[in-house]
C-alpha positions in Angstrom: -21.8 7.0 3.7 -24.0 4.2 2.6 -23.4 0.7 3.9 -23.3 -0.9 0.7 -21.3 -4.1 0.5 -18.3 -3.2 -1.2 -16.5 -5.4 -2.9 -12.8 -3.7 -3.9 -11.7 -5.3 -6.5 -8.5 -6.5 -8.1 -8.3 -7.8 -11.9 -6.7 -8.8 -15.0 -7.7 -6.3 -17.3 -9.1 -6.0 -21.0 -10.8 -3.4 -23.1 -14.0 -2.4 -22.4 -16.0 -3.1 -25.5 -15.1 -5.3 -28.4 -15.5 -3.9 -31.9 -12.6 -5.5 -33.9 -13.0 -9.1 -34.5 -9.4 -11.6 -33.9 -7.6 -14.2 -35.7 -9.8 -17.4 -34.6 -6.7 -19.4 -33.2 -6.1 -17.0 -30.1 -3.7 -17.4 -28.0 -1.3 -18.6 -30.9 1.3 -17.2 -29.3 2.8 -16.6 -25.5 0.3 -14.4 -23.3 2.0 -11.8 -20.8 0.1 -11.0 -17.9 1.5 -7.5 -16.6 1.3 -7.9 -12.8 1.7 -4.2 -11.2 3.1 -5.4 -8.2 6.7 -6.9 -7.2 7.0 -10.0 -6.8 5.5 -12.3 -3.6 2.7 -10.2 -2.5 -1.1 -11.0 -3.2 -1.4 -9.7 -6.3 1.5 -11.4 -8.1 0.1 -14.8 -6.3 -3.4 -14.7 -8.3 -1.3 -13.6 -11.3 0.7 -16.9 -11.5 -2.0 -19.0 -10.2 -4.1 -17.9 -13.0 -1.4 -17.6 -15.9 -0.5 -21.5 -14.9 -3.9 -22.7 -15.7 -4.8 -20.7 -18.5 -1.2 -21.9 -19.4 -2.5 -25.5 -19.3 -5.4 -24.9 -20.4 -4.4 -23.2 -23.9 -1.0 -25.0 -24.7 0.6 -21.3 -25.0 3.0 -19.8 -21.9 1.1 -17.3 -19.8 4.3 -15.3 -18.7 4.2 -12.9 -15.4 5.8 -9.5 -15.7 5.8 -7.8 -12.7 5.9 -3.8 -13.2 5.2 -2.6 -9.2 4.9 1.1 -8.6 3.0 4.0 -7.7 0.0 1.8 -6.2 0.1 -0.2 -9.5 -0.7 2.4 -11.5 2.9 2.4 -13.3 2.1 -1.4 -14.8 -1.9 -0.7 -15.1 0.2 2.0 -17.8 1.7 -0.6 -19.3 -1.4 -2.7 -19.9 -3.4 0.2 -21.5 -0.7 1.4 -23.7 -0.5 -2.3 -25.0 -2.0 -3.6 -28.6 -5.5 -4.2 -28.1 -4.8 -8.0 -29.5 -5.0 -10.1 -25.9 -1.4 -10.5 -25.8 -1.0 -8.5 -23.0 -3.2 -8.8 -20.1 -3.0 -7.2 -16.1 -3.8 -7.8 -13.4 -5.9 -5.5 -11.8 -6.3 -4.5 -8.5 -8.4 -2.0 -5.5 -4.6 0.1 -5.8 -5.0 0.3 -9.8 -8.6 0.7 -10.7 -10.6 2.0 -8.3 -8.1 3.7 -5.0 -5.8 5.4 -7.6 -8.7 6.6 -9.8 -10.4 7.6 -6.7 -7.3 9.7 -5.3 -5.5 11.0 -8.3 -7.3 13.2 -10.9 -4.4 13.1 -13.1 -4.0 9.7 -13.3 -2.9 8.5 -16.6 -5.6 6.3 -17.5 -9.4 6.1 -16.8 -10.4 2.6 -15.6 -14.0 2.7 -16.4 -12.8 3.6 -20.6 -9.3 2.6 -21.0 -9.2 -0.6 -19.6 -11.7 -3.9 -20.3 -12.6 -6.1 -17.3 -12.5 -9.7 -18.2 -12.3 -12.0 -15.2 -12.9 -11.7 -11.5 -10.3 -14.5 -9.7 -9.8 -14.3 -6.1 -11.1 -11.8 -3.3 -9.4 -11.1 -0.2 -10.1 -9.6 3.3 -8.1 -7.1 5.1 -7.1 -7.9 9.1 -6.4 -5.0 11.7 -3.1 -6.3 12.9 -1.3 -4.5 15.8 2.2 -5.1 17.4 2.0 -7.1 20.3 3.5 -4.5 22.2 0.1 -2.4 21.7 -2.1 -3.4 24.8 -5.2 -3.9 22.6 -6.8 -6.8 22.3 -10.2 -5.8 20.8 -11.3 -2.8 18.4 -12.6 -0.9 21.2 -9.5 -1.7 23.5 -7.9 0.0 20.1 -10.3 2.7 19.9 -9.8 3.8 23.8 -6.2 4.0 23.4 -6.4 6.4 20.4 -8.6 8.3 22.2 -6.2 8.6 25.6 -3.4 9.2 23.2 -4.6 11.7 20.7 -2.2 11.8 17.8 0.3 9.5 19.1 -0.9 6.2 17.9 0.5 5.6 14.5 -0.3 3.6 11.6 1.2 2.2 8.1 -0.1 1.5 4.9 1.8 1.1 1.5 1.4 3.8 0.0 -0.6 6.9 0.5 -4.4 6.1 -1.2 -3.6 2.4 -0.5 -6.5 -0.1 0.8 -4.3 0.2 4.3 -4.7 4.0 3.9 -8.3 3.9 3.2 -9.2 1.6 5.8 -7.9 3.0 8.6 -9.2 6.6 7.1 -12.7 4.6 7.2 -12.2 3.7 10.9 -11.3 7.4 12.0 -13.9 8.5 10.4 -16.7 6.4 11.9 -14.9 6.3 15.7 -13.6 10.0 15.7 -10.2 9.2 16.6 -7.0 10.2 15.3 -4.0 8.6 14.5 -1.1 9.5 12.6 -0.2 8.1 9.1 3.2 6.4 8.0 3.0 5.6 4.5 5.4 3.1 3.1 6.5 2.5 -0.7 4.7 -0.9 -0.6 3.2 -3.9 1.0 6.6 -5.8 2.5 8.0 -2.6 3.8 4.9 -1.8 5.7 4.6 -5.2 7.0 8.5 -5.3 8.0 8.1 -1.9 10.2 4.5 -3.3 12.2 6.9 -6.7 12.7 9.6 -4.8 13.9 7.9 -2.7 16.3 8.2 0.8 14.4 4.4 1.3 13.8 1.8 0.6 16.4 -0.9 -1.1 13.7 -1.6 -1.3 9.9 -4.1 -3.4 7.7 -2.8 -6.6 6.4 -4.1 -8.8 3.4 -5.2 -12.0 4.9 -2.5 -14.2 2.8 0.4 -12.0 4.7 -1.1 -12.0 8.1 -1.9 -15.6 8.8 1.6 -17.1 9.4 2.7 -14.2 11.3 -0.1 -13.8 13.7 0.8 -17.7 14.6 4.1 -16.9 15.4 3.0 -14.2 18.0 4.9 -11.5 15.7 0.8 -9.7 15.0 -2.4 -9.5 17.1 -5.5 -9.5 14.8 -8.5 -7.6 16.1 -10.9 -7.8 13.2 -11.5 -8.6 9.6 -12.9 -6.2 7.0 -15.4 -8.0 5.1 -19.1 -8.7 5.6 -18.8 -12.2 6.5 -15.8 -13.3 8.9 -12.5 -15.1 7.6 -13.2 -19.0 6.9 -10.0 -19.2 8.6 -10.2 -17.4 11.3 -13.5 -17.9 12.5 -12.4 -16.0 16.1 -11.8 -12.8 14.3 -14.9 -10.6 14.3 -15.9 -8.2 11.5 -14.7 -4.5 12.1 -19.0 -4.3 11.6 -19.0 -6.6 14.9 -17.0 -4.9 16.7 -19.3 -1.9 16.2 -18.1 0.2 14.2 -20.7 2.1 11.5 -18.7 1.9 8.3 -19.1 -0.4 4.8 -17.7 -3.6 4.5 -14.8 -3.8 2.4 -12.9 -6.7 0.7 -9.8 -7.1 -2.2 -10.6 -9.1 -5.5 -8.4 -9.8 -8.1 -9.0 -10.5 -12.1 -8.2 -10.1 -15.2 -8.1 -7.3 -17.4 -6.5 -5.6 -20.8 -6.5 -2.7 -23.1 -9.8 -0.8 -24.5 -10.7 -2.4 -28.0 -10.2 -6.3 -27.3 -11.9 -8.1 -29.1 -15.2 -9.7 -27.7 -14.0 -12.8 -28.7 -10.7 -12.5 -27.0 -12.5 -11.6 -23.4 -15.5 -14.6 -24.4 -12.2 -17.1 -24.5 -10.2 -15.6 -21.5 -13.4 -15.1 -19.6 -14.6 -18.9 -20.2 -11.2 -20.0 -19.4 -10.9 -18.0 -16.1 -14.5 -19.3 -15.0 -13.6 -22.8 -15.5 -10.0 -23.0 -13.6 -12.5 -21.7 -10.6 -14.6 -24.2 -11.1 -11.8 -27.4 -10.6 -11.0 -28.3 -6.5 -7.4 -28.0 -7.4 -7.2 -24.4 -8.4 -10.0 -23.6 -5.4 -7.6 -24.8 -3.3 -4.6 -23.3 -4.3 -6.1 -19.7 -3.8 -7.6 -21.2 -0.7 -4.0 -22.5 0.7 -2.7 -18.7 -0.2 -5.4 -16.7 1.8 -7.6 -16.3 -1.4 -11.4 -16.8 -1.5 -12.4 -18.2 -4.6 -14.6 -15.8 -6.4 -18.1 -17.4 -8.0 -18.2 -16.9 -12.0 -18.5 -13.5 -13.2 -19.4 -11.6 -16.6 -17.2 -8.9 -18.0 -20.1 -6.8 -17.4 -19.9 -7.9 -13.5 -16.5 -6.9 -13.0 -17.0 -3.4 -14.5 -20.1 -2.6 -12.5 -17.9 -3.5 -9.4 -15.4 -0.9 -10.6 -17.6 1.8 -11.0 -19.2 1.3 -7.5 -15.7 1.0 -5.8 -14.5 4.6 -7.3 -17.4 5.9 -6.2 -17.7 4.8 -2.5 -13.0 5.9 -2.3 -14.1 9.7 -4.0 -15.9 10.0 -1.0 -14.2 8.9 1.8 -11.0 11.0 -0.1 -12.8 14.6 0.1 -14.0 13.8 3.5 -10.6 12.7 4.4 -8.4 15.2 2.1 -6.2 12.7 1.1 -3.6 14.1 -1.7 -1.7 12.1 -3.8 1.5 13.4 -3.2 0.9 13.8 0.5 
């Protein structure tokens, strides 16, 4: 597998290509931004980070409607279903546009034609927690105990073809151990069993692990990214720790239908890049476990998304992950 940087990402989606020309006073009515997550979990943070400034910003209400399912592919639905008129926008994420796409050949929608990538937000790293009952205090201290227990080691993730799944699919993969898979319907149940002792480790989104792994309740081992968490300058990258695989991280944006208009994207797009370029809203993602993503094109995002289903296809028929599995 090359060790390209990978950047997963997670967005607000919008058609691909404008052809159709709108009304010139867009938004000149309420906005909904389809968030396909529940409620509380990264995605559904960005979301109402976002849909508050742009809220400011435009003088309409940017409303959050969270549709959570089926690795957000039941909302991502929703959003390419939806008038091609910027009135309903998503947010997209690694689950939706490039893990489902990646495991699923009958997924409903294609992100790379039915959906157009506006906005990149926020990015986000992925930490190898473990219960602190698991005597592991390193990767390798984690690696030697699969191998001594073959098979008996277990993991979660939310969902089979989630970033957790994925991830820890990656690390068998490059450390030839084995470990047995306990997939969850979503991000808080996943997180409630590796609190609770059930499950021995699982990947956590930075903005859930923090408070946690202060309390005692987690043991990080190592962040996913290239670079290591600005907040957690301890942690070590899964690359530090020495394992051969790429370097993955989350991002979130905005996207929408296929067939918005270029304007519409030009004005949400504008909008998005100058909310990330004000302290306040820097900070806010900050304060949540965000990184703040530098300005990005339409064209940008969607490059991103074609390189992300690429790299997942891969590690899937290596890994023979099925959807329904």
């Amino acid at each position: 597998m090359r060790r390209a940087h990978l950047l997963v990402l997670a967005t607000l989606v919008a058609p691909t290509l404008a052809v159709a020309q709108s009304t010139p006073a867009y938004p000149a009515r309420p906005v909904r931004i389809v968030v396909p997550f529940p409620a509380g979990g990264p995605g559904d943070l960005v979301g109402r980070a976002i849909a508050q400034r742009l809220t400011d910003a435009w003088g309409q209400p940017v409303l959050i409607d969270n549709r959570g399912g089926a690795g957000g592919s039941i909302g991502m639905e929703v959003v390419v279903r939806a008038l091609p008129d910027g009135y309903t926008l998503g947010v997209g994420s690694v689950g939706s546009l490039v893990l489902s796409p990646a495991v699923d050949p009958k997924l409903r929608y294609d992100p790379t034609r039915d959906v157009t990538p506006i906005a990149l937000v926020a990015a986000t790293q992925y930490v190898l927690a473990v219960h602190p009952s698991v005597p592991a205090k390193s990767v390798q201290d984690l690696l030697r105990l699969a191998r001594e227990k073959k098979g008996r080691l277990n993991y979660a993730s939310s969902g089979v073809g989630s970033i957790s799944h994925m991830l820890t699919e990656l690390i068998q993969s490059a450390a030839g151990v084995e470990m047995v898979h306990i997939a969850y319907k979503g991000t808080g149940p996943a997180i409630t069993a590796l609190l609770g002792g059930e499950i021995d480790l699982c990947f956590v989104a930075v903005s859930s692990a923090d408070e946690p792994a202060k309390a005692g309740r987690l043991r990080l081992l190592a962040a996913s990214g290239a670079r290591r968490v600005e907040a957690m300058r301890h942690l070590p990258t899964l690359i530090e720790a020495g394992l051969k695989m790429p370097p993955v991280e989350g991002s979130y944006g905005l996207v929408g239908p296929a067939g918005l208009p270029r304007d519409v994207v030009t004005r949400i797009n504008t909008s998005v890049n100058a909310a990330l370029k004000t302290p306040e809203f820097r900070g806010r993602l900050e304060q949540q476990g965000f990184e703040p993503v530098p300005v990005s094109t339409p064209e940008d995002y969607a490059k991103q998304l074609r390189d992300g289903v690429e790299v997942f296809r891969q590690v899937v028929k290596r890994s023979g992950i099925k959807p329904d599995a």
